[in-house]
ChimeraX commands (.cxc) that place a marker at each C-alpha (Angstrom):
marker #1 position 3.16,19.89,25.95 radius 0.5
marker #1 position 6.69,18.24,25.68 radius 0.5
marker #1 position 7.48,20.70,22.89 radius 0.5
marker #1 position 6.80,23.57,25.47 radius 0.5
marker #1 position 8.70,21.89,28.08 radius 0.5
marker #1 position 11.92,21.54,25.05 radius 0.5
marker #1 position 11.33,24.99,24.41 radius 0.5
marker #1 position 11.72,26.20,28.18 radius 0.5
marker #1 position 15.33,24.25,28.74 radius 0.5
marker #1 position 18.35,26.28,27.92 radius 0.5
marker #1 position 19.96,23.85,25.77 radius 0.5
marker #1 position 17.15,23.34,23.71 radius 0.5
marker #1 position 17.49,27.42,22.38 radius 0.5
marker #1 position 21.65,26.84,22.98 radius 0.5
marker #1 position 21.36,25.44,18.75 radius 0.5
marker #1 position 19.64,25.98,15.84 radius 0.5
marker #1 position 20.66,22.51,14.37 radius 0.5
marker #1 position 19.58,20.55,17.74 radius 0.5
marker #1 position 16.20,22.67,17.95 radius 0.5
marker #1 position 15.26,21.74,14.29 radius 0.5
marker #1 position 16.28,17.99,15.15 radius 0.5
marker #1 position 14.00,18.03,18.31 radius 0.5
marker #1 position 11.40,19.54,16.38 radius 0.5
marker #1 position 11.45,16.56,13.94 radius 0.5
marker #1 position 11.99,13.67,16.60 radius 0.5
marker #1 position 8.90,15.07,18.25 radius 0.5
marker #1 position 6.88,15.86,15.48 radius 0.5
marker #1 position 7.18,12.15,14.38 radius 0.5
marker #1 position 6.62,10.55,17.74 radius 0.5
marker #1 position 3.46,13.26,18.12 radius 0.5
marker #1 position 1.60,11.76,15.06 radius 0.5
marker #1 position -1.89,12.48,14.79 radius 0.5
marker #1 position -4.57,10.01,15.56 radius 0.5
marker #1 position -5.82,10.50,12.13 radius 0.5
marker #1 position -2.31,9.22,10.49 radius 0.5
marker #1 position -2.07,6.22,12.77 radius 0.5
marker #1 position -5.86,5.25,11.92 radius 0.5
marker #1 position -4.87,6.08,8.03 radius 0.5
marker #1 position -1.79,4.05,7.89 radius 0.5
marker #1 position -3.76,1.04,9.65 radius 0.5
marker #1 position -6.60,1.32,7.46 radius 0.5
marker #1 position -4.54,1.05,4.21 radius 0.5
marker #1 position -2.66,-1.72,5.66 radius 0.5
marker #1 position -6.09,-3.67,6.27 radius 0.5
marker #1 position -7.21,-2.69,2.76 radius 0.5
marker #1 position -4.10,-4.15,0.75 radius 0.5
marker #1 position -4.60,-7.26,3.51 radius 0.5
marker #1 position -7.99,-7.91,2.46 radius 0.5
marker #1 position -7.23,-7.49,-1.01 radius 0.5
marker #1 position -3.84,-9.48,-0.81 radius 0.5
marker #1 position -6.62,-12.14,0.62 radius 0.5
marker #1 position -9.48,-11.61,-2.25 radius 0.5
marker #1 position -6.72,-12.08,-4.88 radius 0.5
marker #1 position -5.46,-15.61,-3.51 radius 0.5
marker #1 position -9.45,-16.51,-3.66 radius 0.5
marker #1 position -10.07,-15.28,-6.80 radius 0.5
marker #1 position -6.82,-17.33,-8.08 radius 0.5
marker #1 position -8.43,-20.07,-5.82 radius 0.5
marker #1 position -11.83,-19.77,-7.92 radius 0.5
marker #1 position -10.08,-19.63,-11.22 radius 0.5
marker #1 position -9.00,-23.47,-10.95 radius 0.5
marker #1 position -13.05,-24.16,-11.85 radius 0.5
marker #1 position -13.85,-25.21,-14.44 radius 0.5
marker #1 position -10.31,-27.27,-14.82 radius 0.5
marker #1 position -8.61,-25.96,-17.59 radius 0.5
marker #1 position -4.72,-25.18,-18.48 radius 0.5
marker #1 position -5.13,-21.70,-18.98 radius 0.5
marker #1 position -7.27,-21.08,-15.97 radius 0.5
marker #1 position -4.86,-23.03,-13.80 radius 0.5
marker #1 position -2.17,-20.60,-15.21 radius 0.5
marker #1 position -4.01,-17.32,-14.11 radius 0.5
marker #1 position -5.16,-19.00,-11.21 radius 0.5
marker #1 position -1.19,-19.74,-10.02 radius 0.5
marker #1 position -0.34,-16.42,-11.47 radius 0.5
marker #1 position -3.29,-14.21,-9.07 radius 0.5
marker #1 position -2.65,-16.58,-6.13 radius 0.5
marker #1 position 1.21,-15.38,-6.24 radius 0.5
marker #1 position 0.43,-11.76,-6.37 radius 0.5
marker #1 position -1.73,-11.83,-4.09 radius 0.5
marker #1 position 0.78,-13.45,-1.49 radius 0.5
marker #1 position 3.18,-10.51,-3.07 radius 0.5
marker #1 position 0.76,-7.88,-1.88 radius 0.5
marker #1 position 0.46,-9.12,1.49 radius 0.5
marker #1 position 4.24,-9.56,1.73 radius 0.5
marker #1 position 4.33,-5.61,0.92 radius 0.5
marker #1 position 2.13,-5.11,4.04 radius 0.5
marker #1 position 4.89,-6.91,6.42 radius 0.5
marker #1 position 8.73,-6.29,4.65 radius 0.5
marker #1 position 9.63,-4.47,1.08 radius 0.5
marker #1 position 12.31,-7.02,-0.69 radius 0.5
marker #1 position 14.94,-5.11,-2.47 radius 0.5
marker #1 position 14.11,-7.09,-5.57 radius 0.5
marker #1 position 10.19,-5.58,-5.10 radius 0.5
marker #1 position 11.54,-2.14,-4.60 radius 0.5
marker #1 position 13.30,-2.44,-8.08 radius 0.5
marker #1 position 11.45,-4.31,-10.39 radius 0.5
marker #1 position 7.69,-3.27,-9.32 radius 0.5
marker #1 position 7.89,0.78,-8.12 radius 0.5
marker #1 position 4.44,1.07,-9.31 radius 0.5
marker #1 position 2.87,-0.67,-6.24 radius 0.5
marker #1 position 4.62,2.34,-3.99 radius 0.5
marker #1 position 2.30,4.75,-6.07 radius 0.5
marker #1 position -1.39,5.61,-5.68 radius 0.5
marker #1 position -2.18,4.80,-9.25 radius 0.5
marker #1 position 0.41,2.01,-9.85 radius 0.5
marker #1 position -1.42,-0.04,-7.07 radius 0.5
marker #1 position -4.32,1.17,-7.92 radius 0.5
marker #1 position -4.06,0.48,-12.03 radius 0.5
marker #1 position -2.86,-3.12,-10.64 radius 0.5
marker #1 position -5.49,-3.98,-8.44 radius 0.5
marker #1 position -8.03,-3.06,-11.56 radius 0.5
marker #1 position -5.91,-5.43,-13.89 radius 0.5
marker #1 position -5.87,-8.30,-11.26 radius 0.5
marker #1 position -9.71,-7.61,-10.91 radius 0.5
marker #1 position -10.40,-7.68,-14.45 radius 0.5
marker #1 position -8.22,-11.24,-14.37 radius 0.5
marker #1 position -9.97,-13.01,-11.72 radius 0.5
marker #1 position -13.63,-11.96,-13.27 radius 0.5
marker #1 position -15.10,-15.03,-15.11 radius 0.5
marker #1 position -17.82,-17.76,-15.10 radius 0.5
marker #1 position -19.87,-17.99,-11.79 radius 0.5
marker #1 position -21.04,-15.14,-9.28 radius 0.5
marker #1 position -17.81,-15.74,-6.91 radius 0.5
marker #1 position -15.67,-14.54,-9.68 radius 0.5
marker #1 position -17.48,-11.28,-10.22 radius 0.5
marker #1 position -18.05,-10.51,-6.68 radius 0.5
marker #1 position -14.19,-11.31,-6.19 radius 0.5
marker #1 position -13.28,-9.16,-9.14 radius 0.5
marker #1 position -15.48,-6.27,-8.59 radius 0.5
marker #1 position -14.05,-6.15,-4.93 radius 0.5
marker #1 position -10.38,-5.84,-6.54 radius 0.5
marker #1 position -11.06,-3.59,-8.98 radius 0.5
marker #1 position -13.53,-0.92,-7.31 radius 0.5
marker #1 position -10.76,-0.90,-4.18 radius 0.5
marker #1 position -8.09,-0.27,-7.09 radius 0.5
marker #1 position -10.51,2.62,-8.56 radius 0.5
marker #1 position -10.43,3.92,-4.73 radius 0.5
marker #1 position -6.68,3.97,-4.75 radius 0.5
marker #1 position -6.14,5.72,-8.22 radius 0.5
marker #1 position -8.86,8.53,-6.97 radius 0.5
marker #1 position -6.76,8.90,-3.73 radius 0.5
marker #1 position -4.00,10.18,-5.74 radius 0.5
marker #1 position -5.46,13.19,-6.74 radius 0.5
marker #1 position -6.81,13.79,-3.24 radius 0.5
marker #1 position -4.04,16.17,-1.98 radius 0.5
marker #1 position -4.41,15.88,1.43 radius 0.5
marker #1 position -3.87,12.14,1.61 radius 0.5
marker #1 position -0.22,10.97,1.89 radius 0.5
marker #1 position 0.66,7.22,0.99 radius 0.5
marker #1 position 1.26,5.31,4.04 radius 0.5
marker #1 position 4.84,4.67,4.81 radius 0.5
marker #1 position 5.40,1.19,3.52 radius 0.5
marker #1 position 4.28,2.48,0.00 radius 0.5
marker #1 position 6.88,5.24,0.60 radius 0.5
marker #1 position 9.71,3.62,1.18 radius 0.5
marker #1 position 10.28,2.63,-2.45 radius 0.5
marker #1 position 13.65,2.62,-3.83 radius 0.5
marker #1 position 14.75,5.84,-5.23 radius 0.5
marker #1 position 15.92,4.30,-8.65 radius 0.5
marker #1 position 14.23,4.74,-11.65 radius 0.5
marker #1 position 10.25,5.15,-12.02 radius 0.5
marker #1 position 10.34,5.13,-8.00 radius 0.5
marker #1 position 7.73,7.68,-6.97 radius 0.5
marker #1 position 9.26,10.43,-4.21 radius 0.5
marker #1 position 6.92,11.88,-2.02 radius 0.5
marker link #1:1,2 radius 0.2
marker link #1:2,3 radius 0.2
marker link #1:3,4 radius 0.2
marker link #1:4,5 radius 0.2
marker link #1:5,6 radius 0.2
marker link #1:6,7 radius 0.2
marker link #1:7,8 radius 0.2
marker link #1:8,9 radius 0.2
marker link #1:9,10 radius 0.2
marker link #1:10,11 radius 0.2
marker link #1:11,12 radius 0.2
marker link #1:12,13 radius 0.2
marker link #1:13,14 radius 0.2
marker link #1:14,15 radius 0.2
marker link #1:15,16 radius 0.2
marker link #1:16,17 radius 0.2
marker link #1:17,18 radius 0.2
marker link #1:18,19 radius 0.2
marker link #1:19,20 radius 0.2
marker link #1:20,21 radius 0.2
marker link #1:21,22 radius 0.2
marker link #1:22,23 radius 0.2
marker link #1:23,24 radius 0.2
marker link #1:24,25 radius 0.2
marker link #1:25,26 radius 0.2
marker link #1:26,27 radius 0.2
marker link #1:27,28 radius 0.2
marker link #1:28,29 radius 0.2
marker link #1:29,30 radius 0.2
marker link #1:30,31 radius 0.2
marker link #1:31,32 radius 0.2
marker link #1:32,33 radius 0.2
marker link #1:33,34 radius 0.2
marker link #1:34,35 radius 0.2
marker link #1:35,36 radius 0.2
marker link #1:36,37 radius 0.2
marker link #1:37,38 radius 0.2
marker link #1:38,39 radius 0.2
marker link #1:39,40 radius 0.2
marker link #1:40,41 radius 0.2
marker link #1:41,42 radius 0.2
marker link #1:42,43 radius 0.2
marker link #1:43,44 radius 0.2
marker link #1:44,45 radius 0.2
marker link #1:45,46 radius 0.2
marker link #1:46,47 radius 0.2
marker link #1:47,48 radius 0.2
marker link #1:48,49 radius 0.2
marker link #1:49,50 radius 0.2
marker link #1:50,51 radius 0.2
marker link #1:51,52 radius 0.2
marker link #1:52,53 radius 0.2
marker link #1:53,54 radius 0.2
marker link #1:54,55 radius 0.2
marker link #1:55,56 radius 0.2
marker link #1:56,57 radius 0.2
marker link #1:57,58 radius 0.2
marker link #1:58,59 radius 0.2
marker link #1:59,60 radius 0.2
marker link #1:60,61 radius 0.2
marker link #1:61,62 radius 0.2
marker link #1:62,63 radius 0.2
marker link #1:63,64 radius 0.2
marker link #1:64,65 radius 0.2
marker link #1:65,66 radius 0.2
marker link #1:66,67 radius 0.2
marker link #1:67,68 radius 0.2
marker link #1:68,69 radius 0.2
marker link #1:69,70 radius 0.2
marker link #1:70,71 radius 0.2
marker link #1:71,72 radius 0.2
marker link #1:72,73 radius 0.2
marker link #1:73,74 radius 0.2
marker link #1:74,75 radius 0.2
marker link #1:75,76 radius 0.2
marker link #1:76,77 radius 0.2
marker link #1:77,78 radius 0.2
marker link #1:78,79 radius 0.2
marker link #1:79,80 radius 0.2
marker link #1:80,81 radius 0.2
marker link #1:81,82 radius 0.2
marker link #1:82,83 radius 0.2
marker link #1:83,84 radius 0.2
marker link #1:84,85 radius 0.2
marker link #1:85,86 radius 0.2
marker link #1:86,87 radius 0.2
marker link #1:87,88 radius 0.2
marker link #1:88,89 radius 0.2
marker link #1:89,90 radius 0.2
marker link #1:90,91 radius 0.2
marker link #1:91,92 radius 0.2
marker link #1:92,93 radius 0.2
marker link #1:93,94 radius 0.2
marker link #1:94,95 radius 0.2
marker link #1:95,96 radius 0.2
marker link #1:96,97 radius 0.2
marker link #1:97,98 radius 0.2
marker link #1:98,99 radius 0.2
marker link #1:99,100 radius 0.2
marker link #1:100,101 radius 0.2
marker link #1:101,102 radius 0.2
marker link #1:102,103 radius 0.2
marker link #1:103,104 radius 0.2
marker link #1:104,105 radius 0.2
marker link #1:105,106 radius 0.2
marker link #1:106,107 radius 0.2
marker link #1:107,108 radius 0.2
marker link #1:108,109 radius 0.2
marker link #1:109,110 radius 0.2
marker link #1:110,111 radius 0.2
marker link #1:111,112 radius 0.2
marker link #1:112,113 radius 0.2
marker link #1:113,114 radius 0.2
marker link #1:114,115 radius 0.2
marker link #1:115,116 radius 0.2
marker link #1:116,117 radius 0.2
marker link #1:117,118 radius 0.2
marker link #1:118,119 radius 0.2
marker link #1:119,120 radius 0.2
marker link #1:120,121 radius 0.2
marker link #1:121,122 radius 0.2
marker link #1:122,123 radius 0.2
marker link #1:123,124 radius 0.2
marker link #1:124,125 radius 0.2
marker link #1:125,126 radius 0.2
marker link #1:126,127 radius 0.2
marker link #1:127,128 radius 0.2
marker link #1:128,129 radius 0.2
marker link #1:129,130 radius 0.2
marker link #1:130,131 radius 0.2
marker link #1:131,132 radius 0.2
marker link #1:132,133 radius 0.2
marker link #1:133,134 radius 0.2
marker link #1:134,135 radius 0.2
marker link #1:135,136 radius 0.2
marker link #1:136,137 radius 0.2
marker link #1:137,138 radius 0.2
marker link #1:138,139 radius 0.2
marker link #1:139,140 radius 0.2
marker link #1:140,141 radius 0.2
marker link #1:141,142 radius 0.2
marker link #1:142,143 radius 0.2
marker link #1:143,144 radius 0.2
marker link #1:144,145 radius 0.2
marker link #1:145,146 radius 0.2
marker link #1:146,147 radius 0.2
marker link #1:147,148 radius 0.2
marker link #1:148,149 radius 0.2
marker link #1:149,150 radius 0.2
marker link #1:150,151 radius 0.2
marker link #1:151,152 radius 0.2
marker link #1:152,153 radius 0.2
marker link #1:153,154 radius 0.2
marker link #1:154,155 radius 0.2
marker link #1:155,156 radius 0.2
marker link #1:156,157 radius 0.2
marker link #1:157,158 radius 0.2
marker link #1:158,159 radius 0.2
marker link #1:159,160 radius 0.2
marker link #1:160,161 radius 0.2
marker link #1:161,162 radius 0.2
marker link #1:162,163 radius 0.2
marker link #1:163,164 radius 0.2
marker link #1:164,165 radius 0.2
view
């Protein structure tokens, strides 16, 4: 309706360059439903796994061991990273990890952190299989055309190995 009503005022047809600029402003204040509800469910997604990975590095302190306590400090901090990701993009992010602004980087890294956090005792596998099966569901959703990343996985620098969509 507000495009009609652009369309009817004379100094909407008066340019070319302002019609095409109107047509963009409006077209990205007029987004679907669908691509508000997609953006907020991916957001949830890489919440709830940004959560499952600090649990699963949570879980890998027991049994007490060195080398557990290592990948245990190592999946807790990515998994703060990955909620971080949800909120702001650091420039140093941008740069040094452009795979997590990809379909199948994210995904391929959720399945590593998955396999990581799988271990002794039910919590781990549960934990794991969460990780990894969400980071199969983000590697398939690259080869599902009509599914756009959501903007914060957009946003990636443009340097190199920085996905452009």
């Amino acid at each position: 309706m507000l495009k009609l009503i652009l369309k009817l005022s004379p100094m909407y047809t008066a340019l070319s360059i302002e019609r095409r600029l109107i047509d963009q402003i409006v077209a990205a204040m007029l987004l679907p439903l669908e691509c508000r509800q997609a953006i907020a469910f991916h957001r949830i997604v890489n919440l709830a796994v940004g959560v499952f990975m600090i649990l699963g590095g949570i879980a890998q302190f027991f049994p007490v061991g060195f080398a557990d306590i290592i990948k245990g400090c190592y999946v807790i901090l990515f998994g703060l990273a990955t909620g971080l990701l949800e909120f702001q993009i650091p420039p140093q992010i941008a740069k040094h990890a452009s795979f997590m602004f990809s379909f199948v980087g994210r995904g391929v890294f959720y399945i590593f952190i998955g396999s990581v956090v799988v271990g002794e005792g039910w919590w781990k596998y549960v934990v794991g299989a969460i990780i990894g099966l969400i980071g199969i569901g983000y590697v398939a959703l690259e080869y599902v055309p009509s599914i756009e990343p959501p903007a914060n996985m957009r946003d990636a620098d443009a340097g190199w190995g920085a996905e452009q969509v």
